[in-house]
C-alpha positions, 0 to 999 in steps of 0.5 A, spaced: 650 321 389 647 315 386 649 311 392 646 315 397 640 315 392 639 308 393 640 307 401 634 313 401 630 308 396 631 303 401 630 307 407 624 309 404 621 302 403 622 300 409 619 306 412 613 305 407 613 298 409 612 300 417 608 304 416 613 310 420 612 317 419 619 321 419 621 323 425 621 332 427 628 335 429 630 333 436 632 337 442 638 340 442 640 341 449 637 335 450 641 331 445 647 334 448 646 331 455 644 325 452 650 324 448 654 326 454 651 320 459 653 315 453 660 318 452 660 317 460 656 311 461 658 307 454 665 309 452 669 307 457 667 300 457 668 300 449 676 303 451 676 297 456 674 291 451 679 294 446 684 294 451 684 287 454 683 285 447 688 287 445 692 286 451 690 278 451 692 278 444 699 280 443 701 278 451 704 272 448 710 277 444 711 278 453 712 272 455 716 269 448 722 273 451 720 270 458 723 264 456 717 262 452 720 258 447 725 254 450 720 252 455 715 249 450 720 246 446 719 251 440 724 251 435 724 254 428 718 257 426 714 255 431 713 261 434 710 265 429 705 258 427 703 260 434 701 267 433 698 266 424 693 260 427 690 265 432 687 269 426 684 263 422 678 263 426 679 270 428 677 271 421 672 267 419 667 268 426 668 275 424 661 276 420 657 270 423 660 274 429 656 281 428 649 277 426 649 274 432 650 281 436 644 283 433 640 277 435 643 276 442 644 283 444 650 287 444 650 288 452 650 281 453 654 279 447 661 282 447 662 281 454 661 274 455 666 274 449 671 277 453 670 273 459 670 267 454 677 270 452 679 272 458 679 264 460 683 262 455 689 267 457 689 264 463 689 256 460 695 258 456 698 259 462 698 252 463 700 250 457 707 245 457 707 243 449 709 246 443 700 243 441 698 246 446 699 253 445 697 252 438 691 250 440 689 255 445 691 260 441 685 258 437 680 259 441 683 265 443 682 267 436 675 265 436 673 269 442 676 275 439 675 275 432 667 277 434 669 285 438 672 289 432 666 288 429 660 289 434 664 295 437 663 298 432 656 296 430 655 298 438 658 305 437 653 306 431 646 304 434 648 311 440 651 316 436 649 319 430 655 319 423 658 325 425 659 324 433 662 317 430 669 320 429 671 322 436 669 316 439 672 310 435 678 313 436 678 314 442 677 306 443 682 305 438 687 308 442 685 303 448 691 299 442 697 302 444 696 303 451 696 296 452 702 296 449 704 300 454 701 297 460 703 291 458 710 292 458 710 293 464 706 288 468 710 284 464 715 286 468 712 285 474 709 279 473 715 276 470 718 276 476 713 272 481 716 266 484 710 263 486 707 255 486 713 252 481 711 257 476 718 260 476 722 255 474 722 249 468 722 243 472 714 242 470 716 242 463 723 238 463 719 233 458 720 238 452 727 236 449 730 243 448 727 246 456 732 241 458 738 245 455 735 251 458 733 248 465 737 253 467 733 258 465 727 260 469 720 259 465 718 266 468 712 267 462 706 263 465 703 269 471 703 273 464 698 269 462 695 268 469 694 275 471 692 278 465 686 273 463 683 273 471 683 281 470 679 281 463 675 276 466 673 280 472 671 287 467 668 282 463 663 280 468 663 287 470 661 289 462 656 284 463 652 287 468 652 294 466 653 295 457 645 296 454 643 293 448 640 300 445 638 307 446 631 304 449 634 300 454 639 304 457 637 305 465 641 311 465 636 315 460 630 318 463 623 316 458 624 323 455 632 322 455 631 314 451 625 317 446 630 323 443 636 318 443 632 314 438 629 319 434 637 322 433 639 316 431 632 316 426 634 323 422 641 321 421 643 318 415 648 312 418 643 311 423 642 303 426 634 304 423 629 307 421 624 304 425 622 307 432 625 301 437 632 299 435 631 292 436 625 290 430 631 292 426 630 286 420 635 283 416 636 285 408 640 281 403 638 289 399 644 292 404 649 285 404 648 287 395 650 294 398 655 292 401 659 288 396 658 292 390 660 299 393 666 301 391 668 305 397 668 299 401 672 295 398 678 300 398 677 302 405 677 295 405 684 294 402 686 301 406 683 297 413 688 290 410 695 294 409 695 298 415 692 292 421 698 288 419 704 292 421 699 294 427 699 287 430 706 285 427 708 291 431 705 289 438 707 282 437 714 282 435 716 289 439 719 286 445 723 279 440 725 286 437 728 290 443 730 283 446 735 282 439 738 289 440 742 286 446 738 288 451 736 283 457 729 280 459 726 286 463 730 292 460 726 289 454 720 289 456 721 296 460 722 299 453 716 297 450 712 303 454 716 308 451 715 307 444 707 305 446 706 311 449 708 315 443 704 311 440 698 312 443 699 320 443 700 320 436 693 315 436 690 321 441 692 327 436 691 325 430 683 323 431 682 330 434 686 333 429 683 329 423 675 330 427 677 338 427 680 339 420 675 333 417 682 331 413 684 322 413 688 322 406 692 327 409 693 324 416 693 316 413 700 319 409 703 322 413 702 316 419 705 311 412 711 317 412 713 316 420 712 309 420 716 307 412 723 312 416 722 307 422 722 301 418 729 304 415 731 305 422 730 299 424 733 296 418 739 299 416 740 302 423 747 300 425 746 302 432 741 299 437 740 306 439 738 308 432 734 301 431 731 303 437 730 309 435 725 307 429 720 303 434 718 311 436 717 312 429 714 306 427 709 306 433 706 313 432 705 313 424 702 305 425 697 307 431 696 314 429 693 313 421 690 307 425 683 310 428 683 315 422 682 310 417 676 306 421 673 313 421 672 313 414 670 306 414 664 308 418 663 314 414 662 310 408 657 306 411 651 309 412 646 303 415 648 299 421 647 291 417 651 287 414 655 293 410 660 295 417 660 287 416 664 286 409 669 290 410 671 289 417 672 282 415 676 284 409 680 288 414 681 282 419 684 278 414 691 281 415 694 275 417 
């Protein structure tokens, strides 16, 4: 209550300083289609800058069971350096990253990220050093780090708090569906033979791909074919997002008043002022943020269940591959376990929105994917090993939308507050 207390305080300062009389009640029906335009016009584009972000981040899990490694000449740790060094620049543009959202607009800004990315996925095809990776890894990082955060800034200036849980559950599940598509374009992608890139001749200069000259280096279509998709949707993204409510081309006049005075009644709402876009910055919600006790816990919360997410997308495939299977056989049982992820991630967004419970959800996401880790590490049958991939995918990606839908929940002004946490969620790595 004394948290609420103080955001109206603050809300009714700026109001009074604007000079902005509160808003009556809204049309329902027109509401309703309103929110039904901006789940057909704006979520599906949310769920594909999720995907392809999730997609160009772990692809590299595909192509290090594509001969990866030997080609490279990577040995010892250095693999996993490769994968830590993407999230030092991914954490640290991560808030400077959601200010510039505000200042250059999110329809414009999140989609050049993804076409900055989606260049980088496609220069990590080039690659022929162990330097190089490290390198284009970083700049990976650093066009990725900005999304997570703008896409939920972004969902918060449509859709009012309660509208909220549906929809960003619905582009988290774009994460374990990109598992699964992604296990199997690599398996197509690997077996292109095409301009030399099927074979490790061009990386003989590496001393270790010399004992595996042998092998085919089937990993850089991976890189090549995904990047040039994501650069395409993200040229596409560009052209079609809106920044607000009020630019949105698919409203009519009546459409874009009532979807800005919906996000003025609601609590959470982007602003109170009548454009969202004059929304200013206030060191009054960094403070907020800091020393609210709610987002600090759902910070930790948001820490402890990103880190097996991203563990598990990266080292799926490696993991499959040590139970004994080949290469393709390897990458083809990637799907399944994602699937089962990504019907868990859907079921339990609807059932935690239906029931208004996330404790109950988020437990029993820890339980599944505590029997699974046993399976994979006590198992002593590839079948009961693989096996525990079901299990660990179903309770990771399933309390994954759960535990941001309580973060949102908690915060109830779209500046820096959606800011903070995120950042500490990010720091997994």
């Amino acid at each position: 209550m004394e948290l609420e207390s103080d955001i109206r305080k603050g809300e009714h300062e700026n109001n009074k300083a604007d000079g902005i009389e509160d808003v009556g009640e809204v049309d329902n029906l027109t509401s309703r289609r309103v929110v039904r335009k901006f789940d057909l016009h704006i979520m599906p584009w949310l769920f594909g800058l999720w995907f392809f972000a999730a997609l160009d981040r772990a692809n590299i899990g595909n192509a290090q069971i594509e001969n990866l490694s030997p080609a490279l000449g990577l040995v010892g740790n250095d693999f996993n350096v490769c994968l830590i060094v993407f999230y030092v620049p991914y954490v640290l543009v991560a808030l400077p990253s959601n200010w510039l959202v505000k200042h250059f607009g999110a329809g414009r800004y999140l989609p050049t990220l993804v076409i900055a990315w989606g260049i980088v996925d496609v220069c990590m095809g080039t690659v022929k050093t162990y330097h190089g990776l490290i390198v284009a890894r970083i700049f990976l990082g650093l066009c990725e780090g900005g999304l997570i955060g703008g896409l939920v800034i972004y969902i918060a200036m449509f859709y009012q708090r309660h509208e909220l849980a549906l929809r960003i559950s619905f582009f988290f599940c774009a994460s374990p569906f990109s598992g699964f598509a992604g296990g199997l374009l690599a398996t197509g992608l690997g077996q292109i033979e095409y301009g030399g890139y099927n074979s490790t001749s061009h990386l003989l200069c590496s001393k270790v791909a010399v004992v595996f000259a042998n092998k085919d280096a089937e990993w850089p279509w991976i890189f090549f074919v995904e990047g040039a998709i994501t650069i395409l949707f993200g040229m596409a993204a560009f052209l079609v997002l809106p920044h607000t409510p009020g630019s949105c081309k698919f409203l009519s006049a009546e459409e874009k008043a009532v979807a800005t005075k919906r996000m003025q009644q609601d609590s959470q709402g982007a602003t109170i002022r009548q454009d969202i876009a004059e929304e200013s910055f206030s060191w009054y919600w960094v403070r907020l943020a800091l020393f609210n006790p709610n987002t600090l816990l759902l910070s930790v919360s948001n820490f402890l269940i990103i880190t097996p997410i991203y563990s598990f997308s990266l080292f799926l495939p490696t993991i499959i591959r040590a139970l004994g299977y080949q290469a393709v056989i390897a990458q083809l049982f990637t799907v399944p376990p994602n699937f089962v992820g990504f019907l868990f991630c859907v079921a339990t967004s609807y059932a935690s929105d239906k029931l208004r419970l996330r404790g109950v959800f988020m437990l029993a996401g820890n339980a599944l994917a505590i029997i699974g880790y046993v399976m994979l590490l006590a198992g002593k049958s590839s079948a009961v090993q693989y096996a525990g991939t079901f299990f660990v995918a179903a309770g990771i990606y399933g309390m994954s939308p759960v535990s941001c839908i309580g973060k949102c929940e908690t915060n109830l002004q779209l500046t820096p507050k959606i800011d903070f946490d995120g950042l500490v969620g990010e720091q997994s790595w």
